[in-house]
N, C-alpha and C positions, 0 to 999 in steps of 0.2 A: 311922161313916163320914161323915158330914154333917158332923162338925167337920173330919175331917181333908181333907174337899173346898175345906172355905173357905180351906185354905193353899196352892191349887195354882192357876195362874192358868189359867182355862179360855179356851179358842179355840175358836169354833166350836160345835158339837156336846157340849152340857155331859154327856149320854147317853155320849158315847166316853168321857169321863174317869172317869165312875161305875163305868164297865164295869172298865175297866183297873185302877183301884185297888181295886176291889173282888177282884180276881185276884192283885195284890197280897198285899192282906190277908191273902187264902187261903196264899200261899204263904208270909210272914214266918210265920204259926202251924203250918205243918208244920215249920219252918225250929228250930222251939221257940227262939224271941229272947225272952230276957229279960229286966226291965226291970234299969237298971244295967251290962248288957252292955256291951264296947266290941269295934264292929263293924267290918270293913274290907270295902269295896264294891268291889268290880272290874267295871267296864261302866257306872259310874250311869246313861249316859243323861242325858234329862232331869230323872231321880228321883223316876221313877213308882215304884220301890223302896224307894228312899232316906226318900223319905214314910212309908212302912210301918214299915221299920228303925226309924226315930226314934220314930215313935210305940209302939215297943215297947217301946225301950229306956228310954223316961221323962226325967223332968229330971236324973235322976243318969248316964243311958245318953252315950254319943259313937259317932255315927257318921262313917267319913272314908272319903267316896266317890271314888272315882279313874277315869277315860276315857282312854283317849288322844286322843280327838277335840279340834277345837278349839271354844270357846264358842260360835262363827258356826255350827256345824253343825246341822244342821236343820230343818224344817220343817215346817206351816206357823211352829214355834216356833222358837229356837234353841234351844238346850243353856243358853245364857246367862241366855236372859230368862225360862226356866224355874225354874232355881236361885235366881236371885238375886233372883224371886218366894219362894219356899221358904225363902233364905235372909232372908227381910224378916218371915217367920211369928212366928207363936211358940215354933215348933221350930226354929227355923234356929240360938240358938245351939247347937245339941248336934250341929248336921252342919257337916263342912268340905268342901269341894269342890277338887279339885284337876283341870285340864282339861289335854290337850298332856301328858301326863304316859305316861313310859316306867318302864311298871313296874319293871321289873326293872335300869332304873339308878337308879330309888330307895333312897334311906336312911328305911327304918322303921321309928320311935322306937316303941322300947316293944312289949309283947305284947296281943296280942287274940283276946278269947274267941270270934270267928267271921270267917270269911271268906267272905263271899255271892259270888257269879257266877251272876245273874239273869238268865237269856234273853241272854246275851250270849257263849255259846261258841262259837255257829255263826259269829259275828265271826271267829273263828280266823285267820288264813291258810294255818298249817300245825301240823298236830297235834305239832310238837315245838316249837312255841314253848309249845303249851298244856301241853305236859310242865314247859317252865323256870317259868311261871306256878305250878301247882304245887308246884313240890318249892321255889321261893322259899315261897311260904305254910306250907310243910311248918314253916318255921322262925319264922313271925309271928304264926302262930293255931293256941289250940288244937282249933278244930273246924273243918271246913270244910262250905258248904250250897252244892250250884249246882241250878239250873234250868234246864230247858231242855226244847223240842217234844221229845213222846217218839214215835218214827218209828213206834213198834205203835198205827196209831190202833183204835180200839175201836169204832165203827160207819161204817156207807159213807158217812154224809154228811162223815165228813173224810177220807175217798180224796181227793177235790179238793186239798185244802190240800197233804196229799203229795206228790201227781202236780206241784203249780207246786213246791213247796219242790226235789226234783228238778230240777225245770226250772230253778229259780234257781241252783242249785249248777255246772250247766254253764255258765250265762250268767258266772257268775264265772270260772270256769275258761279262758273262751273268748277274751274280752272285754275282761278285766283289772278287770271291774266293782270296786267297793269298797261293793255293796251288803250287806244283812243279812247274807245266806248266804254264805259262805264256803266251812264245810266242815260236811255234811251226818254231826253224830257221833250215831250209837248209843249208849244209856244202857252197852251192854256195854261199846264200845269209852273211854267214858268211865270207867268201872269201872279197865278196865286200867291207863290210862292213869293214873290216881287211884294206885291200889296200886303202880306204878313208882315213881311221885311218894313213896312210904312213909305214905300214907296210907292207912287199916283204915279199909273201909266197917262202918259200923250200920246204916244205915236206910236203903228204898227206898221213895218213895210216888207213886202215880199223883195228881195234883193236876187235875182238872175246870176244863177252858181251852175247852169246846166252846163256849162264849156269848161270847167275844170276836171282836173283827172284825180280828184281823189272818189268821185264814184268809181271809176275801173276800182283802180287800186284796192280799196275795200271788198269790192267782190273778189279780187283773184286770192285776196289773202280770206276772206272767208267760205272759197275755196277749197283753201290749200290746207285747213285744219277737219275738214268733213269727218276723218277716219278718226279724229279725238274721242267723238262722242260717243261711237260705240261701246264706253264701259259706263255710258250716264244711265240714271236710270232710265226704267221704258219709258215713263210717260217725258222726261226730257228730249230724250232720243225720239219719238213720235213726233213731238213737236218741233226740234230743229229738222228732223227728215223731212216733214211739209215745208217746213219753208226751205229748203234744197228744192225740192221739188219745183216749188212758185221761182224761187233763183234762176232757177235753167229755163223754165218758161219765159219769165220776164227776161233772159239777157237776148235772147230772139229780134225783142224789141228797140236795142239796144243797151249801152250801160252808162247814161249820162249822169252826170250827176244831181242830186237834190239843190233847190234851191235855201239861199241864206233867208231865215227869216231875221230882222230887227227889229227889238224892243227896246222905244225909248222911254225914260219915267224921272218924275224929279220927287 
């Protein structure tokens, strides 16, 4: 891990980056990425993943990561000065980066033996675009990995992270936000959604995400928007006040994070 930190340009809190790719890590090896692989990335982000991939896949592996966002996106980093850090590594040539990119009016040369979507579903907008995502892949790779918060958390100290993930999901809904959350999916509802798509699930695995800090994070910022909702209607406003409510009770307990769940399916 100490080499593959020295390819990622840290800001701030060099502790937040060890954290995150260390989680990473965790998940490329349940993902079973192996070296030689050619991987296709949906979400890269800054390629807090992307790093993992590559280093899986070795000097003979490619990975080609894809966002729709654009390179300016971000903070305090961009998307841009991220990569292009990563792309300057020693692993940058075996990943391409492609940013502003509309999945599904791409032309995608060639076949690939995995398709990752790493913490990047809750992006969604609407679960039938995540269906056309899908059943396009159905036809580019032969295995697919995603990731993502699994909503069953496993002890009270990540009630919190739930209770704002909720809360963020209406804030999108209300708002028009274009933050993380989107659409709050269920590993089951992912399931179905997977198997419409014509993909045959294999493997389920609970992946250990309680030591990351994007549970705080999420709660301070669904926090920090409370006073929004006072012009939503009552019964919105009733229902995001309960879960405030359940929020302050569960951070008592602390504010861990939810763990990752993986689905893998070919």
């Amino acid at each position: 891990m100490e080499e593959l930190l020295t390819y990622m340009k840290t800001l701030g809190d060099q502790s937040i980056q060890r954290t995150q790719l260390k989680h990473r890590l965790d998940l490329v090896q349940a993902f079973k990425i192996e070296e030689g692989m050619r991987v296709l990335e949906i979400g890269c982000g800054q390629g807090d993943t992307t790093v993992a991939l590559a280093n899986a896949v070795g000097e003979t592996g490619f990975v080609k990561a894809v966002d729709i966002a654009s390179r300016e996106y971000g903070a305090p980093i961009t998307l841009g000065e991220a990569t292009d850090f990563i792309k300057a590594s020693p692993i940058g040539n075996r990943i391409s980066f492609i940013f502003e990119a509309d999945f599904l009016k791409m032309n995608i040369e060639g076949k690939y033996d995995v398709a990752v979507l790493s913490h990047s579903l809750w992006y969604f907008q609407d679960p039938a675009l995540l269906l056309s995502y899908f059943r396009k892949l159905k036809h580019i790779a032969k295995r697919i990995c995603i990731a993502e918060w699994d909503l069953e958390w496993s002890m009270k100290e990540q009630l919190a992270h739930f209770y704002a993930a909720n809360i963020l999901a209406i804030y999108a809904d209300q708002f028009d936000d274009e933050g993380n959350i989107q659409n709050l999916f269920h590993k089951e509802q992912l399931k179905e959604i997977m198997k419409e798509a014509g993909w045959k699930l294999l493997d389920t695995k609970i992946v250990d995400a309680s030591f990351l800090q994007d549970g705080k994070w999420e709660i301070d910022f669904a926090k920090s928007i409370r006073e929004k909702f006072k012009n939503s209607s009552i019964k919105i406003n009733t229902l995001v006040q309960s879960n405030y409510s359940m929020l302050e009770k569960a951070t008592s307990h602390g504010e861990q994070s939810l763990n990752s769940v993986v689905l893998i399916a070919i």
